[in-house]
DRENDOMAR-999261 format. One record per residue (C-alpha): residue number from 1; x, y, z. Coordinates in steps of 0.5 Angstrom, whole numbers, always signed. Each point is the difference from the previous one (the first is absolute). Layout:
N
(site NUM, (X, Y, Z))
...
END
This chain:
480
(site 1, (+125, -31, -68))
(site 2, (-5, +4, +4))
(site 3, (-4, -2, +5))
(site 4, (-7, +3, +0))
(site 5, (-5, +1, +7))
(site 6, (+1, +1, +7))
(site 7, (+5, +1, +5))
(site 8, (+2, -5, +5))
(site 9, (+1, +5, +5))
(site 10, (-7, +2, +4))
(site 11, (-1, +6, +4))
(site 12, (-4, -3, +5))
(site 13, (+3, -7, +1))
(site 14, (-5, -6, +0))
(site 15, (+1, -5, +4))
(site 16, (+4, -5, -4))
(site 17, (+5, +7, -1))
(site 18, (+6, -3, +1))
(site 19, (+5, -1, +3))
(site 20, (+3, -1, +7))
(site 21, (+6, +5, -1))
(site 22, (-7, +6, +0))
(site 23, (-3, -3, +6))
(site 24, (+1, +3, +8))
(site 25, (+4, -2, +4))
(site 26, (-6, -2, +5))
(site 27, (-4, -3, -5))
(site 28, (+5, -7, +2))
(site 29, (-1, +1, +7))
(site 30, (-7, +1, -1))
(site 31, (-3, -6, -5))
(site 32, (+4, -4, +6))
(site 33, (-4, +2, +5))
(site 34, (-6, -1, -4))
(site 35, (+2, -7, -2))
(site 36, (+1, -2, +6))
(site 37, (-7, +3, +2))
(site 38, (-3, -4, -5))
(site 39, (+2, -6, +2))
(site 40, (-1, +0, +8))
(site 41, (-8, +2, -2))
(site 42, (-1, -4, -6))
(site 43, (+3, -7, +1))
(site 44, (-3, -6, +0))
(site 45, (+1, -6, +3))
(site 46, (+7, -1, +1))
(site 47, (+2, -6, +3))
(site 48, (+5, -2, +6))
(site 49, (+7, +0, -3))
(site 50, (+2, -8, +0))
(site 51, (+7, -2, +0))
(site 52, (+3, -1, -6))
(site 53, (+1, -7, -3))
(site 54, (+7, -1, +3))
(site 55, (+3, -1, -7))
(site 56, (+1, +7, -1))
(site 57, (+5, +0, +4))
(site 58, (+3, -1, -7))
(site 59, (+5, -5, +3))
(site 60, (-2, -8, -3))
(site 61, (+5, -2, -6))
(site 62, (-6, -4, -3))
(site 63, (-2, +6, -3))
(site 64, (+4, -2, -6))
(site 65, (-2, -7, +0))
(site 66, (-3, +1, -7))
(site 67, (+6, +3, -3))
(site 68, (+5, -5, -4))
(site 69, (+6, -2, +2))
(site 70, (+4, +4, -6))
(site 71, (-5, +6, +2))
(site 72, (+4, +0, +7))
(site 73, (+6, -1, -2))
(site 74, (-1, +6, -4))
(site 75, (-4, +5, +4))
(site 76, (+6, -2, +6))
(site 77, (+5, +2, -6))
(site 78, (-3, +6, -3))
(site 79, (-1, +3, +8))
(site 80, (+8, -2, +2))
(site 81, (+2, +5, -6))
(site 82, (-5, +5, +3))
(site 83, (+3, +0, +6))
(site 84, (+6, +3, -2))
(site 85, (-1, +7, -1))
(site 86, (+6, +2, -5))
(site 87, (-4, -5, -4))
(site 88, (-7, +3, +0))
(site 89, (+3, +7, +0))
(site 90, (+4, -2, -6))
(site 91, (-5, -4, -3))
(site 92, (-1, +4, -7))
(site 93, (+8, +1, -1))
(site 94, (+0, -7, +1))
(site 95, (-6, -2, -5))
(site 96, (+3, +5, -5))
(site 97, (+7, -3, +1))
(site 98, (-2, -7, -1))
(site 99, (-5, +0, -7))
(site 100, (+6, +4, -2))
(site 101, (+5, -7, +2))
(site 102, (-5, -5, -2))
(site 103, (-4, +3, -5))
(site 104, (-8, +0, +0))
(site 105, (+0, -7, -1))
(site 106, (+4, -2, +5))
(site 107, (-2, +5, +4))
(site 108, (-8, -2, +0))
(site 109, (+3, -7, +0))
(site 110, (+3, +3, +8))
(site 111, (-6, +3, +2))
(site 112, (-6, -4, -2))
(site 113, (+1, -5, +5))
(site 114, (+2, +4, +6))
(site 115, (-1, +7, +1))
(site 116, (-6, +1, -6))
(site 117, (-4, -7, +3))
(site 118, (+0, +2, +7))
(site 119, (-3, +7, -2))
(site 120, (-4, +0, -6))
(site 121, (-5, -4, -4))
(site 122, (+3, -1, -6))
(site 123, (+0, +2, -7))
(site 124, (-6, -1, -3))
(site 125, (-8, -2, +2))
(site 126, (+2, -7, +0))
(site 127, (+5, +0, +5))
(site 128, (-4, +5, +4))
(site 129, (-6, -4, +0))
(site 130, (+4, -6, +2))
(site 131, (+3, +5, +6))
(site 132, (-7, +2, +2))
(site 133, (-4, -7, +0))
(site 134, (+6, -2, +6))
(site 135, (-1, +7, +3))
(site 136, (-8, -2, +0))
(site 137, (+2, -6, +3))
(site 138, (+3, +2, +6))
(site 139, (-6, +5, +1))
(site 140, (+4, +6, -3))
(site 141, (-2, +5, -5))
(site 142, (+3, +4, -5))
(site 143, (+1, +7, -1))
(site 144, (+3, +1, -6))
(site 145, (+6, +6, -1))
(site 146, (+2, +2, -8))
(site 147, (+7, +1, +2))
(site 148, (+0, +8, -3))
(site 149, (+2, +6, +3))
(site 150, (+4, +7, -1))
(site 151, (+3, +4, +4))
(site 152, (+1, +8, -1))
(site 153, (+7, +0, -7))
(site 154, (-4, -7, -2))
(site 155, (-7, +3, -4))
(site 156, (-2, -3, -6))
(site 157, (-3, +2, -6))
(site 158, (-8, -1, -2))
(site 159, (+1, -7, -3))
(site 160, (+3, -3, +6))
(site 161, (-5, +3, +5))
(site 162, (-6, -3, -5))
(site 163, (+5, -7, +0))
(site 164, (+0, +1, +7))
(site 165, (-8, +0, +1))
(site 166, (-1, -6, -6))
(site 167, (+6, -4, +5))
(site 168, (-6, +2, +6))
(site 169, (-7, -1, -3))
(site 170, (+5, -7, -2))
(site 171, (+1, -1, +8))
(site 172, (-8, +2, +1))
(site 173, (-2, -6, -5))
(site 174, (+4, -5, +3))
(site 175, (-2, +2, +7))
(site 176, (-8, -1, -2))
(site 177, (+0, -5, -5))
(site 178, (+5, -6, +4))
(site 179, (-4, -5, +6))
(site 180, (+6, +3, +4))
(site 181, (-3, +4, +6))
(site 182, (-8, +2, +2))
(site 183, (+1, +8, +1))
(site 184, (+7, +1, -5))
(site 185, (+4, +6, +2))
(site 186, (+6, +3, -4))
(site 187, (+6, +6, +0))
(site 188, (+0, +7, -4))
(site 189, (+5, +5, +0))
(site 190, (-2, +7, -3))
(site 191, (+5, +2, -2))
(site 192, (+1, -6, -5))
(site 193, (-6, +4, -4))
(site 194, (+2, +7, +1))
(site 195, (+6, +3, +1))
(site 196, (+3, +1, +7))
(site 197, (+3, +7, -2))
(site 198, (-7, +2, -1))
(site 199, (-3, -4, +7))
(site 200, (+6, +5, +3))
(site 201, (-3, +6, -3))
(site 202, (-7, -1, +2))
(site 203, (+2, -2, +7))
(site 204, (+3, +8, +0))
(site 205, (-6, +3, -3))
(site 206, (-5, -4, +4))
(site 207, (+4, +4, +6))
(site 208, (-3, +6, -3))
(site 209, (-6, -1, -3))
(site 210, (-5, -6, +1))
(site 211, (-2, -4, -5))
(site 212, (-8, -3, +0))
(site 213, (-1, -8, -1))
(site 214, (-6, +1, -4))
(site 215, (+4, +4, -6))
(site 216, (+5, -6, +2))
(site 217, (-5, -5, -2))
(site 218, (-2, +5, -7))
(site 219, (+6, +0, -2))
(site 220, (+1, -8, +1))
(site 221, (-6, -1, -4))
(site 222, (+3, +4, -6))
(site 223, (-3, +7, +0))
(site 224, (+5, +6, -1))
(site 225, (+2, +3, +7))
(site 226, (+5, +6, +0))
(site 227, (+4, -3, +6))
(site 228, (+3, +7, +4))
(site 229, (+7, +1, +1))
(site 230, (+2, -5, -6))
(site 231, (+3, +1, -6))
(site 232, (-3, -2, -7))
(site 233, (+4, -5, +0))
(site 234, (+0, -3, +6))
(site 235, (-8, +1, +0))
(site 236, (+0, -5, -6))
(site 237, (+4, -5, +4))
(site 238, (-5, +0, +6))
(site 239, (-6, +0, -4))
(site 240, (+3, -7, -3))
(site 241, (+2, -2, +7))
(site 242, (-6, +1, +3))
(site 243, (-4, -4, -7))
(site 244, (+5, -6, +2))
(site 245, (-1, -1, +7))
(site 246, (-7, +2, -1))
(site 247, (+0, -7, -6))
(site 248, (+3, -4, +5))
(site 249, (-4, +1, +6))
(site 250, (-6, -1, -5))
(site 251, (+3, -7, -2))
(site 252, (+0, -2, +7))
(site 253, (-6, +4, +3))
(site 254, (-4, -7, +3))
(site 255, (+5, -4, -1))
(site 256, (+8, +2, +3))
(site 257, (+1, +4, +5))
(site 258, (+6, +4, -1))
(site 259, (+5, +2, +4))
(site 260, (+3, +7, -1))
(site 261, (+7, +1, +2))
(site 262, (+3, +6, +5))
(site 263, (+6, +2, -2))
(site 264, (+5, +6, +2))
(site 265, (-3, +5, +4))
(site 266, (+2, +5, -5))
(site 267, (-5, -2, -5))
(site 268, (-5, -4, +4))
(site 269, (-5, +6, +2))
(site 270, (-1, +0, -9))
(site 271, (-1, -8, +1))
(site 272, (-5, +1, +6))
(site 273, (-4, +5, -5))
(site 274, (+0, -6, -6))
(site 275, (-2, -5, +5))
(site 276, (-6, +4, +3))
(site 277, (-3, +1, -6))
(site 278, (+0, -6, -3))
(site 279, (-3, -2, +7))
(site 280, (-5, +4, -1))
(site 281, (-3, -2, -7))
(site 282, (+3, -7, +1))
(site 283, (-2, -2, +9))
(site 284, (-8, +2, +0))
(site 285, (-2, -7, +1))
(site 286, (+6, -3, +2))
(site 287, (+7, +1, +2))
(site 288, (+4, -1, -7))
(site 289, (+5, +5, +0))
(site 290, (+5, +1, +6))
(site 291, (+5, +4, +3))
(site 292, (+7, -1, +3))
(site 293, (+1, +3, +7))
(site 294, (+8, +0, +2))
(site 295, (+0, +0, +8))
(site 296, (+7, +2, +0))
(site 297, (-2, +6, -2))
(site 298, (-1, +5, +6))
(site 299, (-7, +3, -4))
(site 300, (-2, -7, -1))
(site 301, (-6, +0, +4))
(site 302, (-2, +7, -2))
(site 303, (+0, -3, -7))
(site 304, (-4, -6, +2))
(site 305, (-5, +4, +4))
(site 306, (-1, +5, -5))
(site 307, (-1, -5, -6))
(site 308, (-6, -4, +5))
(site 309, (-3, +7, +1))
(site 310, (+0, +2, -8))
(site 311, (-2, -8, -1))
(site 312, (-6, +3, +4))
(site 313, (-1, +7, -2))
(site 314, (-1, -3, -7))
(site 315, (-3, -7, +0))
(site 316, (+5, -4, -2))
(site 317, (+3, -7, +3))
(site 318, (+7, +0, +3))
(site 319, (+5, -5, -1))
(site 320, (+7, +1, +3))
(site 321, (+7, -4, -1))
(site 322, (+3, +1, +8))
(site 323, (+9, +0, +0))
(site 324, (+5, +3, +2))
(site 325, (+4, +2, -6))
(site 326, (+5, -2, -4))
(site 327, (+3, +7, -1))
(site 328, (+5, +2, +6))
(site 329, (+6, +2, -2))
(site 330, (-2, +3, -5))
(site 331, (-5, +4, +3))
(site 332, (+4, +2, +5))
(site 333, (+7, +2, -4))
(site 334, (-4, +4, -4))
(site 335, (-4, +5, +5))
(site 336, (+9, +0, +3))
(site 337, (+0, +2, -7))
(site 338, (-5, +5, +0))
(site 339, (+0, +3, +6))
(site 340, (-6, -2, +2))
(site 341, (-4, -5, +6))
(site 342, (+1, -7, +0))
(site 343, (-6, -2, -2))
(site 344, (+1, -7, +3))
(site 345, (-1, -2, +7))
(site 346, (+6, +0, +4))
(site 347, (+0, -7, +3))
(site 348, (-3, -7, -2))
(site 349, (-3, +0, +6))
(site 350, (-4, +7, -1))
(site 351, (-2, -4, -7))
(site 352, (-3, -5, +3))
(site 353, (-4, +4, +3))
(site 354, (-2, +4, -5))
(site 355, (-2, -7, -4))
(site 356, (-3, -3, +6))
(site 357, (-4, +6, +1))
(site 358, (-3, +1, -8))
(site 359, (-1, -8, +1))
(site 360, (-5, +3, +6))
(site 361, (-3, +5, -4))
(site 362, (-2, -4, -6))
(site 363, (-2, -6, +6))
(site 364, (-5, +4, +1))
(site 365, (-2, +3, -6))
(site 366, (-1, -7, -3))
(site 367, (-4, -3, +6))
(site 368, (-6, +5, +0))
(site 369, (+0, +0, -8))
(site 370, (+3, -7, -3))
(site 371, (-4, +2, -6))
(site 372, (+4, +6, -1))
(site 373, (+8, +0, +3))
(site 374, (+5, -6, -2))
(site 375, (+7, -1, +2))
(site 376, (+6, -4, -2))
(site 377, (+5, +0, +6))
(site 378, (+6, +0, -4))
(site 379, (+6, -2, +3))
(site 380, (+5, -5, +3))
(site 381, (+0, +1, +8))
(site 382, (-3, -4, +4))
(site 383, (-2, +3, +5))
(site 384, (-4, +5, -5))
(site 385, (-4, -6, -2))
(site 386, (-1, -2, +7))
(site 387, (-3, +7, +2))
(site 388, (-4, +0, -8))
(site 389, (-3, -7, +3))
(site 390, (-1, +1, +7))
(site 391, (-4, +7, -2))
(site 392, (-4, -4, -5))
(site 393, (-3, -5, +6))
(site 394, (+0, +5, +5))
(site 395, (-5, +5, -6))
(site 396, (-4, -6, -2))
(site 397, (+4, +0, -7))
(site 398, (-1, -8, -4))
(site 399, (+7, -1, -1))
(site 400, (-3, -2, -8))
(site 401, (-5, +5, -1))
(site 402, (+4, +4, -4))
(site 403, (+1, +7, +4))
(site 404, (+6, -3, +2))
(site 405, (+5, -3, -3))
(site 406, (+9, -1, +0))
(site 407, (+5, +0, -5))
(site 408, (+8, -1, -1))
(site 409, (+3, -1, -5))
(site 410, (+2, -6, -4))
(site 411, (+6, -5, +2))
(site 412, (+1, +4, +7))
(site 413, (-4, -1, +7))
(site 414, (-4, -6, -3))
(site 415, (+1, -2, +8))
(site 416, (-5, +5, +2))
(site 417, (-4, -1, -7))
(site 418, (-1, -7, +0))
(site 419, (-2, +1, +8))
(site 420, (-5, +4, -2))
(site 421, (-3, -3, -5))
(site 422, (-1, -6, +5))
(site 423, (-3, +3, +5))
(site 424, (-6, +4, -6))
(site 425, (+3, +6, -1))
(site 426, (+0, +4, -7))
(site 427, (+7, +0, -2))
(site 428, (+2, +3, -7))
(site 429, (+8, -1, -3))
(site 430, (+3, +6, -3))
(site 431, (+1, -4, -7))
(site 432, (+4, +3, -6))
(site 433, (+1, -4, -6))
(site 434, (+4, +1, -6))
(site 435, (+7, -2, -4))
(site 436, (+6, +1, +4))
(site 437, (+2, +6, -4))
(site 438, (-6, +3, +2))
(site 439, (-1, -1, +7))
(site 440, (+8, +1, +1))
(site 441, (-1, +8, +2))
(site 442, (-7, -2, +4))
(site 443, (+5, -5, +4))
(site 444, (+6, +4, +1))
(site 445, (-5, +6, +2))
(site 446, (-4, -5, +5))
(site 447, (+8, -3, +3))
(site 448, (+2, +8, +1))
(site 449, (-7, +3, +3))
(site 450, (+0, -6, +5))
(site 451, (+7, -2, +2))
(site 452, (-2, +1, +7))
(site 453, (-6, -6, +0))
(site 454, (+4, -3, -5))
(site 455, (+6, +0, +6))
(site 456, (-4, -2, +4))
(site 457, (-3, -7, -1))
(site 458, (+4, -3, +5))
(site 459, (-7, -3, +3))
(site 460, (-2, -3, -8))
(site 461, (+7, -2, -1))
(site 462, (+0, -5, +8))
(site 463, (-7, -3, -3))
(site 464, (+1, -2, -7))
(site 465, (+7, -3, +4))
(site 466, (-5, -4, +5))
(site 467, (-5, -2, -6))
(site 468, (+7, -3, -3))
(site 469, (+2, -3, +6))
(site 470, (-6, -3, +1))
(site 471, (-1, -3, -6))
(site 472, (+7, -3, +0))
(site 473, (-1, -4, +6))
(site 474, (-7, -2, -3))
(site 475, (+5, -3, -6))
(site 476, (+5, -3, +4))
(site 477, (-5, -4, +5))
(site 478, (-4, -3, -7))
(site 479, (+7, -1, -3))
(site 480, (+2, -4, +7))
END
């Protein structure tokens, strides 16, 4: 199939010309000052930072009191295997291994009452909706994930991306049309729709050559674009790529933010064009489409500052989804691979600099223009929540106004959650739903790219045990 029309490579770049590989080194240093300006000259009113409320210290075990018995003898059961690190390292050997002992019965009849109901919504919308009203209860909203996703090796053909999308215009449905949250959000991966090999070769033409957002969004809308670099058939699987995504945020526009995945640094740049251009047609009046910044990633904050001054440049809202990452190792044995620098920062400590400082930078953004900039503070440390917090009473952000809000994912870290949620903060969960045959890759995937947070709920673990001691003393005196 030809494409008839004009090229994406522009001779004289406009200002949405992508993409950060094509920028000057001093342009990152540069807008940060400029930020920086702005927002000593232009800020209003900003209250006198007041102590927080005491209890996010995160150290009350009543948090859990909402939760049943068997939903505290689970969560301590599921986090005692996740504590063992030849368990969760293993874990895809080991499921394997036991739907092949037990069957897929017997093996769903395993799994379904533990591992799956601590992470995941259920099956289908009635077992969803039944999560969500208790979710909506506790204060909680959803964020649901369609648990899809590829790597490089993995590519599917045409008919499962158009699957793919169905599943996802399904998920926008269900976000909108269910009582279940005020301002519903939910999960994409692009790579869902289009395939990854193809993200590959894009993020290496996008290192040569700039490709415009404003053809992006021609071709989204179906006209015959001829896409520079690309083959014919590769051209015809990125036009469809882009009339998928472009259908889906159509679906959701006014109704569901959606949360665009980041991925490997290896296809991100390509990612980032993707979610641009949607962001251009789609976030004029309001932040609907949003991007993913990873801090443990050494350009993050580049990354980050250039996307507010495209968001600027070409008038769109911006929406970010601030975390740390969940691909370290095997972004790091790649780049020994290639010969090339870790693109990851060499200690936790400098990622929580790079976290705390990109929280700063949007902080900021959002108190001079909530109408404009939105952040979700994805992530389970405690102490990010508190600064986020913290920086919130100190800039005069309302803790529900919707600018600001946090999210973790579902079964785990309920403490801080459920704490939130109680003092008047947006939280959102992570929520993704489907058969255990179906979530099983998401969840073997989820176990591996988070085994340190996994290993490392020790705290969770003491006060679920202090709730249940709680409630067995409670029980003992009424019995006595």
């Amino acid at each position: 199939m030809a494409f008839m029309g004009q090229m994406l490579h522009m001779n004289t770049p406009s200002p949405g010309t992508m993409l950060c590989s094509n920028l000057c080194p001093a342009l990152p240093r540069l807008l940060s000052r400029r930020l920086i300006g702005t927002t000593t000259s232009r800020m209003v009113a900003v209250k006198r930072p007041e102590i927080l409320s005491v209890s996010l210290a995160f150290e009350d075990p009543s948090a859990f009191r909402v939760k049943s018995l068997g939903e505290l003898l689970r969560a301590l059961g599921v986090f005692r295997m996740c504590s063992f690190p030849v368990l969760v390292n293993n874990c895809g050997k080991l499921m394997i291994a036991a739907r092949t002992i037990l069957g897929r019965r017997g093996f769903s009849l395993l799994l379904r009452p533990t591992v799956y109901a601590q992470f995941v919504a259920g099956e289908n919308e009635t077992e969803i909706s039944q999560s969500m009203r208790k979710m909506s209860l506790l204060g909680l909203r959803p964020m649901l994930a369609v648990p899809i996703e590829e790597d490089l090796g993995e590519s599917i053909g045409e008919k499962r991306y158009d699957d793919n999308m169905a599943a996802m215009l399904e998920c926008v449905r269900m976000s909108h049309s269910n009582a279940w949250s005020t301002d519903p959000m939910m999960q994409l991966k692009i790579t869902a729709l289009l395939s990854p090999e193809l993200c590959v070769k894009l993020t290496t033409l996008i290192a040569q050559q700039s490709y415009d957002l404003s053809l992006l969004v021609r071709a989204m809308d179906g006209e015959m674009i001829t896409f520079p670099g690309l083959e014919e058939k590769e051209a015809a699987h990125f036009l469809c790529g882009l009339q998928r995504l472009n259908k889906i945020a159509e679906a959701s526009v006014n109704k569901v933010r959606v949360l665009v995945d980041a991925e490997y640094t290896y296809m991100n740049p390509a990612l980032t064009l993707l979610t641009m251009a949607l962001m251009k047609k789609f976030n004029k009046d309001g932040a609907w489409i949003w991007n993913t910044y990873q801090c443990y990633l050494k350009d993050s904050r580049s990354l980050l500052l250039e996307a507010l001054h495209l968001s600027q440049a070409e008038g769109f809202c911006l929406g970010v989804k601030l975390v740390r990452g969940a691909y370290m190792d095997k972004e790091r044995k790649l780049a020994e691979k290639e010969c090339r620098v870790d693109p990851i920062h060499p200690s936790w400590e400098e990622t929580n600099k790079s976290y705390n400082s990109c929280l700063d930078v949007m902080m900021e953004a959002i108190a001079q223009k909530p109408d404009r900039y939105r952040i979700i503070v994805a992530t389970h440390n405690e102490e990010s929540v508190r600064r986020a917090a913290a920086r919130m009473e100190e800039l005069g952000i309302e803790k529900d106004g919707g600018s600001v809000c946090f999210g973790q994912l579902l079964g785990m870290c309920d403490h801080v959650s459920l704490t939130l949620a109680k003092e008047g903060y947006s939280v959102y969960k992570s929520v993704p739903y489907g058969s255990v045959e179906d979530t099983l890759p998401y969840l073997v995937r989820r176990a591996q790219e988070n085994r340190t947070v996994l290993q490392g709920i020790r705290k969770e673990r003491d006060l679920l045990r202090q709730e249940l001691r709680h409630r067995m003393r409670r029980s003992m005196r009424g019995g006595s």
